[in-house]
Structure formats: C-alpha cells, structure tokens
C-alpha positions as CSV (number, residue, x, y, z in Angstrom):
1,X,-3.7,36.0,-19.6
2,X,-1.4,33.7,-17.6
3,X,-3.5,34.2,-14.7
4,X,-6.2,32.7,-16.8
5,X,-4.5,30.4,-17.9
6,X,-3.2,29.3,-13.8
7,X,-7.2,29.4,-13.2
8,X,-8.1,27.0,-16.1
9,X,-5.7,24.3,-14.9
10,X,-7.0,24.5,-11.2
11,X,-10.1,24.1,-12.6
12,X,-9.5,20.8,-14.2
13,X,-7.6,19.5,-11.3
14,X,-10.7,20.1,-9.0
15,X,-13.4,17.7,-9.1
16,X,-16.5,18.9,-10.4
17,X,-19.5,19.6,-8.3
18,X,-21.4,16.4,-9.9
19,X,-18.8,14.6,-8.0
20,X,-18.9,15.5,-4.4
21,X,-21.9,13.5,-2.9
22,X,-24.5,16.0,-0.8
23,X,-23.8,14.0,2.1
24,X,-19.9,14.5,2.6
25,X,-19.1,15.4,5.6
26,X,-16.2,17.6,6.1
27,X,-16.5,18.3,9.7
28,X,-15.4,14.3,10.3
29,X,-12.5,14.6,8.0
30,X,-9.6,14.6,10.6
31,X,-7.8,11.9,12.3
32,X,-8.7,10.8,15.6
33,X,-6.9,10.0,19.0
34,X,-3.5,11.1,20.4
35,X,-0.4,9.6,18.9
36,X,3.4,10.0,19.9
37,X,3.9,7.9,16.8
38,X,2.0,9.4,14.4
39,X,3.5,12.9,15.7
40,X,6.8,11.2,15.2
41,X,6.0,10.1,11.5
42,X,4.8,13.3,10.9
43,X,7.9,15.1,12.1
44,X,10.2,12.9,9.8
45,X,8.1,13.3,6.9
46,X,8.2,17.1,7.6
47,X,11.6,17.1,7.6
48,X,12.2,14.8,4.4
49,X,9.7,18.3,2.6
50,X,11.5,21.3,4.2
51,X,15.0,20.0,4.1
52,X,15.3,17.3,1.4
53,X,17.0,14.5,3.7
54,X,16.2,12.0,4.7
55,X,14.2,8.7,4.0
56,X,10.5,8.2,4.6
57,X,8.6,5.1,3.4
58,X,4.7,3.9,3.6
59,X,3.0,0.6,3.6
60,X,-0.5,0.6,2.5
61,X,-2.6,-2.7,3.2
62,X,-5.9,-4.0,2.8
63,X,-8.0,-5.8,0.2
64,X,-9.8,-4.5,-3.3
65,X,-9.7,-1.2,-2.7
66,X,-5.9,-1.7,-2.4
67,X,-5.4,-3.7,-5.0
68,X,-6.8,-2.0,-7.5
69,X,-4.8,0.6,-6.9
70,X,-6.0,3.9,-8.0
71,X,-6.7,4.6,-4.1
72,X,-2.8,4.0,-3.5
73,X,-1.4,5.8,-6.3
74,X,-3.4,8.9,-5.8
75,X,-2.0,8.8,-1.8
76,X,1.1,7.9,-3.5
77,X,1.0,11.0,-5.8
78,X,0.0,13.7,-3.5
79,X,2.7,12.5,-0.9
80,X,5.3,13.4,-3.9
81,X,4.2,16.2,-5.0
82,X,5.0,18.1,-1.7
83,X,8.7,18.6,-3.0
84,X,10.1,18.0,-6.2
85,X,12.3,15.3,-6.5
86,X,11.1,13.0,-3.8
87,X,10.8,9.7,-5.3
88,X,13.0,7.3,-3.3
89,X,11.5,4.2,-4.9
90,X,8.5,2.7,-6.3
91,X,8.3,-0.1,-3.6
92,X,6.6,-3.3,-3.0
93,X,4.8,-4.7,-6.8
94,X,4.0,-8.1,-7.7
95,X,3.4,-9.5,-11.0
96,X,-0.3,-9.7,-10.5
97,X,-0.5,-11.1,-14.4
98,X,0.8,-14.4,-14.4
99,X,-1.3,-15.5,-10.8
100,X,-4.7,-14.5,-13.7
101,X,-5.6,-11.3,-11.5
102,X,-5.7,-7.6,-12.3
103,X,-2.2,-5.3,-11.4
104,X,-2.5,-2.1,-9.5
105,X,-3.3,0.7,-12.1
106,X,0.5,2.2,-11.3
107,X,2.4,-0.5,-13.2
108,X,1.8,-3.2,-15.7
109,X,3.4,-6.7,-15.7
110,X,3.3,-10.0,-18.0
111,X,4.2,-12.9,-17.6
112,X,5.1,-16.6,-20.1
113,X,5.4,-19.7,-19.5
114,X,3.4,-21.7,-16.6
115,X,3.0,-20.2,-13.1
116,X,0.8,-21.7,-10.5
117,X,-0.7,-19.3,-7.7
118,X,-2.6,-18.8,-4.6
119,X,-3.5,-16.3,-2.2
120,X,-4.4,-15.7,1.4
121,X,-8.0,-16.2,0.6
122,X,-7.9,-19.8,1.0
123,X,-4.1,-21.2,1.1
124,X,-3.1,-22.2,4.4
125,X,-0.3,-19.0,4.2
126,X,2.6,-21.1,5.0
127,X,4.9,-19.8,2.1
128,X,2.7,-16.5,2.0
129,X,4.4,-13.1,2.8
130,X,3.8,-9.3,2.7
131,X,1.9,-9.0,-0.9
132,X,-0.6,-12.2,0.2
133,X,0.6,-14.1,-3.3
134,X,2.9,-15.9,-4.4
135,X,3.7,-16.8,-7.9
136,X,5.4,-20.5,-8.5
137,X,7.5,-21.2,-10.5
138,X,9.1,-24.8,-12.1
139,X,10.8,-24.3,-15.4
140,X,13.4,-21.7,-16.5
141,X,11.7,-20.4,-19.5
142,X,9.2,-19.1,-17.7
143,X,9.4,-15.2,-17.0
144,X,7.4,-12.2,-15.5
145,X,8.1,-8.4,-16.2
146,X,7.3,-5.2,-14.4
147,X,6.7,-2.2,-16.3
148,X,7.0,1.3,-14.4
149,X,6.6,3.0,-17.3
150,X,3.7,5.9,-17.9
151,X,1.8,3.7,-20.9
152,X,0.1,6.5,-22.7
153,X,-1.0,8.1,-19.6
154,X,-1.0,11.9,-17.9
155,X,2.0,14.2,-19.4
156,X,2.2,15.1,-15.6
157,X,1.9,11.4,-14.2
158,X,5.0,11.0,-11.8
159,X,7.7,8.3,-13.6
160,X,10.0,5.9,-11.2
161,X,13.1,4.5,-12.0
162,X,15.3,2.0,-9.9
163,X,18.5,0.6,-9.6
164,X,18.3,-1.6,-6.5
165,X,16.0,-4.7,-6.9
166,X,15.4,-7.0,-4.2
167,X,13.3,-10.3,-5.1
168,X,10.9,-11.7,-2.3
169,X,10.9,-15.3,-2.1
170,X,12.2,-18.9,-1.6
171,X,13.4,-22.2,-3.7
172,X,15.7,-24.1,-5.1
173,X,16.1,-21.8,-8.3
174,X,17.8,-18.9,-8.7
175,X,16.1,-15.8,-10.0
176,X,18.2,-13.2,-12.1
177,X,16.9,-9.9,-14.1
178,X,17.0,-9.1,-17.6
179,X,17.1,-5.3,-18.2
180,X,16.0,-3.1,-20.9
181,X,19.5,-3.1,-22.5
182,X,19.3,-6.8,-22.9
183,X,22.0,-7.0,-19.9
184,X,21.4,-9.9,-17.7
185,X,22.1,-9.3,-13.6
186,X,22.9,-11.7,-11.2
187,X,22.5,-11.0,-7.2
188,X,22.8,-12.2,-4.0
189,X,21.1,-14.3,-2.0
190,X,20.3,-13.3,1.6
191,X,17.7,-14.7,3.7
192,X,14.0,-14.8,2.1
193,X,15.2,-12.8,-0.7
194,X,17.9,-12.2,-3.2
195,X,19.3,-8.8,-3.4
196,X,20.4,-6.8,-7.0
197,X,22.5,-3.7,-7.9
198,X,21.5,-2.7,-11.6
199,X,24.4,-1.0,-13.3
200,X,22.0,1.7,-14.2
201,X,18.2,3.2,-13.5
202,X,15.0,1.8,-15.1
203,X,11.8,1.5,-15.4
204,X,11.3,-2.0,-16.4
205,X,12.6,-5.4,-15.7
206,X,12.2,-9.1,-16.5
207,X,12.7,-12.0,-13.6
208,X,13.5,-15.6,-14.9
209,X,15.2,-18.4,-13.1
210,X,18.0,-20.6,-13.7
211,X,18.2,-24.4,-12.4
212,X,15.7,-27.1,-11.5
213,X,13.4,-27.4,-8.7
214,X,10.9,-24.7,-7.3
215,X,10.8,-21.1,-6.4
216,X,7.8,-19.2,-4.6
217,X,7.8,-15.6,-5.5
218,X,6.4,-13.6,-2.9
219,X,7.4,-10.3,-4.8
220,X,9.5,-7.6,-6.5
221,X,10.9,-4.8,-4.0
222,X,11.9,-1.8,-6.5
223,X,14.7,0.7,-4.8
224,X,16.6,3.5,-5.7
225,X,19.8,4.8,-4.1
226,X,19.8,7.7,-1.4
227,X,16.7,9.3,0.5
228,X,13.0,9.5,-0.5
229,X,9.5,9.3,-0.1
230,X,8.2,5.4,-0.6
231,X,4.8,4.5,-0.9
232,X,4.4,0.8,-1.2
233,X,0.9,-1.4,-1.5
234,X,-0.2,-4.7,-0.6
235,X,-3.4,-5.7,-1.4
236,X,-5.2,-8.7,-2.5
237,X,-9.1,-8.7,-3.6
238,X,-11.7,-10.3,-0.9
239,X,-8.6,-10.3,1.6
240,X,-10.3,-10.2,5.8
241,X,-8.0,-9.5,8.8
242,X,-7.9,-13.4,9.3
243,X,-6.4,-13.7,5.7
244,X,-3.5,-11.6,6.3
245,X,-3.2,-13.2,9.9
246,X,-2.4,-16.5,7.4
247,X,1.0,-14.9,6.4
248,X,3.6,-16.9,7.7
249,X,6.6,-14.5,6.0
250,X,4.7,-11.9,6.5
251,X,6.9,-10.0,8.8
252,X,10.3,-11.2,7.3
253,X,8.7,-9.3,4.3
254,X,8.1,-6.6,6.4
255,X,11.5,-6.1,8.1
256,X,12.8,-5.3,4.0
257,X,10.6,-2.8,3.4
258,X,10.8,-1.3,7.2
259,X,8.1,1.4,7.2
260,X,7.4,4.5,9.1
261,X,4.0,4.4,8.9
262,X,1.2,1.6,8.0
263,X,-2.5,2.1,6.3
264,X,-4.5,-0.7,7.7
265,X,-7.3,-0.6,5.1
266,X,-8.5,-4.3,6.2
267,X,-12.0,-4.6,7.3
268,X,-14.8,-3.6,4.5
269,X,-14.3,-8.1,3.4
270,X,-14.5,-8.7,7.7
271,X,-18.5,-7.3,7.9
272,X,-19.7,-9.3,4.6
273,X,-21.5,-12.1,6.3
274,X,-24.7,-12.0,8.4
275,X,-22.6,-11.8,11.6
276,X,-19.2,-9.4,12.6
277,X,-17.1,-10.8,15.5
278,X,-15.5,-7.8,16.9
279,X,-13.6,-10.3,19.3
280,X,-12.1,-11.3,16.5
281,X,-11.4,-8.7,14.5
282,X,-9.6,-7.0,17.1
283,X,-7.5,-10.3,17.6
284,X,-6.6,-10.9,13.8
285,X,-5.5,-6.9,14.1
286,X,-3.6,-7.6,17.5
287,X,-1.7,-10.2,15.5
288,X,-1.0,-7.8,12.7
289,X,0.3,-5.1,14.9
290,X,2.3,-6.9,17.2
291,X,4.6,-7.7,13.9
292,X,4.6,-4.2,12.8
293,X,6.1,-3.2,16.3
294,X,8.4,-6.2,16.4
295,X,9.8,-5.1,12.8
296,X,9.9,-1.4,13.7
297,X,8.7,-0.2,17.5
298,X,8.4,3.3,16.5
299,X,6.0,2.6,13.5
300,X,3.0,4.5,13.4
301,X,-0.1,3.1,12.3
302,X,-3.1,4.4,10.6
303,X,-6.6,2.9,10.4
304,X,-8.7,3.7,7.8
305,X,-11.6,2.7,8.6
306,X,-14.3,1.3,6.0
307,X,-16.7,2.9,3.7
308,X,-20.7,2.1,3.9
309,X,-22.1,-0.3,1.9
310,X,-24.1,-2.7,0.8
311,X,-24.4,-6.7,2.0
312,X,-24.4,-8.8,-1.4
313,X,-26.1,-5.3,-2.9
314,X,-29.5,-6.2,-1.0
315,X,-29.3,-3.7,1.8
316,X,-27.4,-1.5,4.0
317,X,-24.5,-3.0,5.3
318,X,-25.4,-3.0,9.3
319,X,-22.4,-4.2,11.0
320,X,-20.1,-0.7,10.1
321,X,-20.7,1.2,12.7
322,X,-19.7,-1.8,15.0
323,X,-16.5,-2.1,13.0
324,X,-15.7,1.5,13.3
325,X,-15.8,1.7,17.1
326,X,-13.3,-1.3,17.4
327,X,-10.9,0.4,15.3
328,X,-11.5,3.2,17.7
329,X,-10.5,0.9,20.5
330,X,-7.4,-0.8,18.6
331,X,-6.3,2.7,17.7
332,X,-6.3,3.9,21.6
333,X,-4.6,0.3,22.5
334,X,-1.7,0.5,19.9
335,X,-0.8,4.5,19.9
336,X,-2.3,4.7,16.3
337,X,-5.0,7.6,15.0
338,X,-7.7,6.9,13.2
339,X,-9.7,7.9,10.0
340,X,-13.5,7.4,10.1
341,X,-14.4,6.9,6.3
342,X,-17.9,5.7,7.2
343,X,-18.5,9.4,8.9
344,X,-16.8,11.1,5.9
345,X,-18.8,9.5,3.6
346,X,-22.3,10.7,5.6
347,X,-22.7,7.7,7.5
348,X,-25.2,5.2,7.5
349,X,-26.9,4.7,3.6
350,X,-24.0,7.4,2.4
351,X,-23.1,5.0,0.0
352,X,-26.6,5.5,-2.2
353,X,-25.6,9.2,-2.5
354,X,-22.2,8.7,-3.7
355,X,-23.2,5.9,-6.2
356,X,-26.0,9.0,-7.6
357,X,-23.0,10.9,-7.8
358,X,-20.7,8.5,-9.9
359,X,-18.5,8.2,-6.7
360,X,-19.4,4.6,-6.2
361,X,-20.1,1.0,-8.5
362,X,-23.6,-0.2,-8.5
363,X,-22.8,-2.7,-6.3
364,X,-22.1,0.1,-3.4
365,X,-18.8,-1.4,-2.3
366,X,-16.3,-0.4,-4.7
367,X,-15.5,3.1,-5.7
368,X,-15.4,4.2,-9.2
369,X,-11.9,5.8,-10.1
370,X,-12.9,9.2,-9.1
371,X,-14.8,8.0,-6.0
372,X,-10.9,6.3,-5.3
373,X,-9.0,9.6,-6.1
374,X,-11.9,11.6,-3.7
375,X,-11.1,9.9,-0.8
376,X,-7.4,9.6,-1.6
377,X,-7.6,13.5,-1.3
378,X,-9.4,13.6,1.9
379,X,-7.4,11.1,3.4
380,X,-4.4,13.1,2.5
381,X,-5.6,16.5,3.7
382,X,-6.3,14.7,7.0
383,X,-3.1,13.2,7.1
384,X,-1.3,16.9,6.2
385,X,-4.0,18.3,8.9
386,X,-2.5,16.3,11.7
387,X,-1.9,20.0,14.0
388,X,1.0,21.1,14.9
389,X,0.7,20.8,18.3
390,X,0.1,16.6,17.9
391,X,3.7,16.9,15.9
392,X,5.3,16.2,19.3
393,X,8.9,18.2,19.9
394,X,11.9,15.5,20.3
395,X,10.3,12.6,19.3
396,X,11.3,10.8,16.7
397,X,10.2,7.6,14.4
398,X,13.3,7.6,12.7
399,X,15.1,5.2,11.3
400,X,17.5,6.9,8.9
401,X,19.1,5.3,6.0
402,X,22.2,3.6,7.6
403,X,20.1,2.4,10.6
404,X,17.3,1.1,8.2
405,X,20.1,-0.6,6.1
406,X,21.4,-2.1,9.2
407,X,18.0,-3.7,10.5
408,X,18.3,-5.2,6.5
409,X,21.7,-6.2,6.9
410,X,20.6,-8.2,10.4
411,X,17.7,-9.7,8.9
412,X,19.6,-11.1,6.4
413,X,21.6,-13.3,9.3
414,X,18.6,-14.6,11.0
C-alpha cells in the first residue's frame, strides 16, 4: 500500500505526457565548453549538499522570463531540495507593485502612497542598479511591503524567513522597517545601502522613510544568518543586453550580493527587430562580464541561451541561431559553459510544437507556467549533469562566509 501510495505522488510530480513537446531534444540537454569556473562552482555547491557548510549563492538575470518568475523559483526550488535545510536567504526582491508592474510569482509586495519609477528600458541608468528599477520616493507616508509568505499556495512550497535586511539605494531619506510585531528597526547606513539586523526571523516586512528630500530604491536584499543556498533574480520585462549595460550601480549592487555563479538569460528582447548586431551583443555582454569578474574573479557564468520564437507573432524568429553561436563564442572567451535552449527546444519552428503542447503563449515567446517549470527542470538536470571529471580537483570558487563578509565590509568604504 505505501508503495502505492510513493508511486501516486511521483506521478503527480511528473509532467504529463501532453506536456513534453514531440520535438524535445534530450540529446542537446547538457552544458557546453570547458570551465575551471563552473567546475569550481560546482565543487562548492557539492560541498554545501554532502557536508552542510558552507555558503553558496546564485544570481539569475535577464528580461520576462525572469521577471515573471516562475522560471527562477522552480531553479530556485530544485537547488534546495538537494538537502534539507538549505535556505540561506531569499535574496535580491523588489517591490515590483508600487513601480505598476507584475512581482515575481515567489513573493508579493504592496505599496501606498506616491512612488515614481523607471526602468532600464528607456531611463538613461544613471541611479539604476542590479534589479534595473528603482522606486522613488518623496514623502514619509508612503510605504512598500514584501511578503515571503506561501499565500494559499503548495503544502510543500519551500517558506523563507530572514533576519538580516539590507536596503539598496540612495537619498536624502532614511529608510527604516516595520516588522510583523509592529516593532520598528532602524539600521546603518553604508555606502549605496543601509544595512539591518532584525531582532528576530520573518517573512514579511514594511520599508518607509523618515525626513525630507528623495530616496531611489534600487531594492530589498533579504538575508539570513549562517550558510546556505541563495538564489537571487533580477529581471525586468523587454530588458536587451544594452539595457542592463545602462546600469550605472549595477556592480556596487553586485559586490552585496557577491555570487558564485551568474544565469545570463539576456538575449530573447536583443533579436526582436528586423536586424541582430552580434558585434554588439557580444560588446553589451563584454561589459556585463567584465563587472561580474571585477566583483568576484572566480565567478562562474552561465549562458542560457534563448528559446525559438516568433517576430511580433508573424513568423519564425530568424536571427536565433545567430545569437546562439555568439554566446558560444562569449562562453569560450570568458571561461563560462553554455546551455543551448534553442536546441533543447527542437530548434528552428520548435516553438509551434510546444505552444500545441500548452508549453508556450500564443504569442510563441513566453512560456506558459508549466512550459517555465519544464525548462527549469532541464536546466537543472544539466546543471547537476555537469561530469565529474569537469568538477576540477583543487580548484576552488570559494568565497566562504567571512571572506564574502569582508569583500561587504570593503565595499562599504569605497
């Protein structure tokens, strides 16, 4: 009977046939190219599973299919359920609500009073950082509020909890937390952001400010005390590699959250026009990367790739295999490996199968949730497939807890 039962639940965790699309291809799911890096990462993160120690964190960016976040959070999940108890922190979130814009499906926040915004679409970036928004801010009784909690959903659904806050951003207020007990927290403020020790672990918080003048919230870094897995998102709909490039904080932002390893999901919004400039596209990356390495030389990087598509839902999207290959080239230039989603998918057209499927949105861009949580999975298992022998003895990526807080600490002197 319990074996029954055990088979039941498997089923309902595995997709249905109806949702794999004919044309997957499985041979193409594996990451690409030689990486000391990567091997690094992967050694660090292996350690963090078998032994418990240590602390291993994840940046995921790009545009939509980021910021929608049901891509990130099933990554997110997956990554945690490898060993129990490895939550080190929910990460990077930003209170999508009061800039009029959908939140990440992970979290909820709401905002009052008035709150101007812009992104890296079209802002000129100069008070832009990591997230791509910022939130502004001129009165003090206006407030945003992050909500961690589970809202109804799976019984199973991993929960967070924090008691280290750290708020990203710049003016002449000064922002202080309201807590679910009603107790009011003031912090410290350190260069670019203002740092906060709760008295105790929660799910939710409230942000409002106290004085007169401005302050441009860039976003909410949610921590926890000791080791963990962190898997932190930043994406902003529509977002190109030349829109990130705008981010003038964008590696002071960066050099908070120090990762181990960045996603680079940025690409699918670089190949809808009638032209792709690979030139570039390579440059905008170039620009990208050199922060990443600046902030943390031993970070590895992960491309992505981009799914096939369709321009303006006319046609087959004909530039992707174009952007694929210089991905393969930026990938071979910067030690990083390489996921080709377009070949996953089953290449050229793919995307008509995958919509027939329910894997995809009519307009054959965008993913439908379980198109998201499909290609979570795959990337996952790719990432976990990374052989042993690529897991290179002695190296390491490391940056342990004391030497990650004291790359903080410095930051907060420059």
């Amino acid at each position: 009977m319990k074996r029954l039962i055990l088979i039941a639940l498997l089923a309902l965790a595995v997709p249905c046939a109806a949702q794999r699309p004919p044309v997957l291809n499985m041979e193409k799911s594996h990451l690409e190219g030689e990486s000391a890096s990567f091997g690094a990462f992967r050694q660090k993160l292996d350690s963090l599973v078998h032994f418990g120690t240590g602390d291993v964190r994840i940046l995921h960016v790009g545009g939509s299919h980021v910021q929608g976040g049901t891509w990130t959070d099933r990554l997110r999940t997956r990554f945690l359920s490898l060993r129990y108890g490895l939550d080190g922190g929910r990460g990077l979130v930003f209170p999508f609500a009061a800039a009029l814009t959908n939140t990440p499906v992970s979290y909820t926040t709401s905002f009052s009073g008035l709150w101007e915004s812009h992104n890296c679409i079209k802002a000129d970036g100069s008070d832009l950082g990591l997230t791509g928004i910022v939130a502004e801010v001129r009165d003090t009784a206006s407030r945003v509020a992050v909500d961690l909690a589970r809202n109804g959903g799976p019984v199973l659904r991993q929960g967070y909890a924090f008691n280290r806050v750290d708020v990203l951003g710049e003016g002449d207020m000064q922002p202080v937390l309201l807590l679910q007990g009603r107790d009011t927290v003031y912090g410290v403020t350190s260069h670019q952001y203002t740092h906060f020790d709760l008295p105790y672990y929660t799910d939710w918080l409230q942000v409002f400010f106290k004085g007169s003048g401005k302050f441009s919230l860039r976003g909410i870094y949610l921590d926890r005390t000791g080791g963990g897995l962190t898997y932190s998102e930043a994406g902003i709909n529509g977002a190109s590699t030349s829109s990130w490039a705008k981010c003038s904080h964008w590696a002071e932002d960066l050099r908070r959250v120090m990762p181990d390893l960045v996603i680079f999901s940025i690409g699918i919004n670089d190949i809808q026009g009638h032209d792709f400039d690979a030139a570039r596209f390579k440059e905008n990356y170039r620009f990208l990367l050199r922060q990443v390495r600046d902030v943390n030389p031993r970070c590895a990087v992960l491309f992505s790739g981009v799914n096939d598509s369709y321009f303006k839902g006319k046609y087959v999207n004909p530039h992707t295999s174009a952007i694929e290959e210089a991905f393969r080239e930026l990938a071979e230039e910067y030690d990083a490996v390489f996921w080709d989603m377009y070949a996953v998918m089953g290449g050229y057209g793919s995307s008509d199968a995958w919509k027939e499927a329910g894997l995809m949105q009519p307009d054959r861009v965008h993913f439908t949730p379980a198109g998201y949580r499909l290609i979570g999975d795959l990337l996952f298992d790719a990432i976990m497939s990374w052989p042993a022998s690529s897991v290179i003895p002695g190296a390491s990526s490391v940056i342990s807890s004391e030497a990650r807080k004291g790359e903080v600490e410095k930051s907060q002197t420059l």
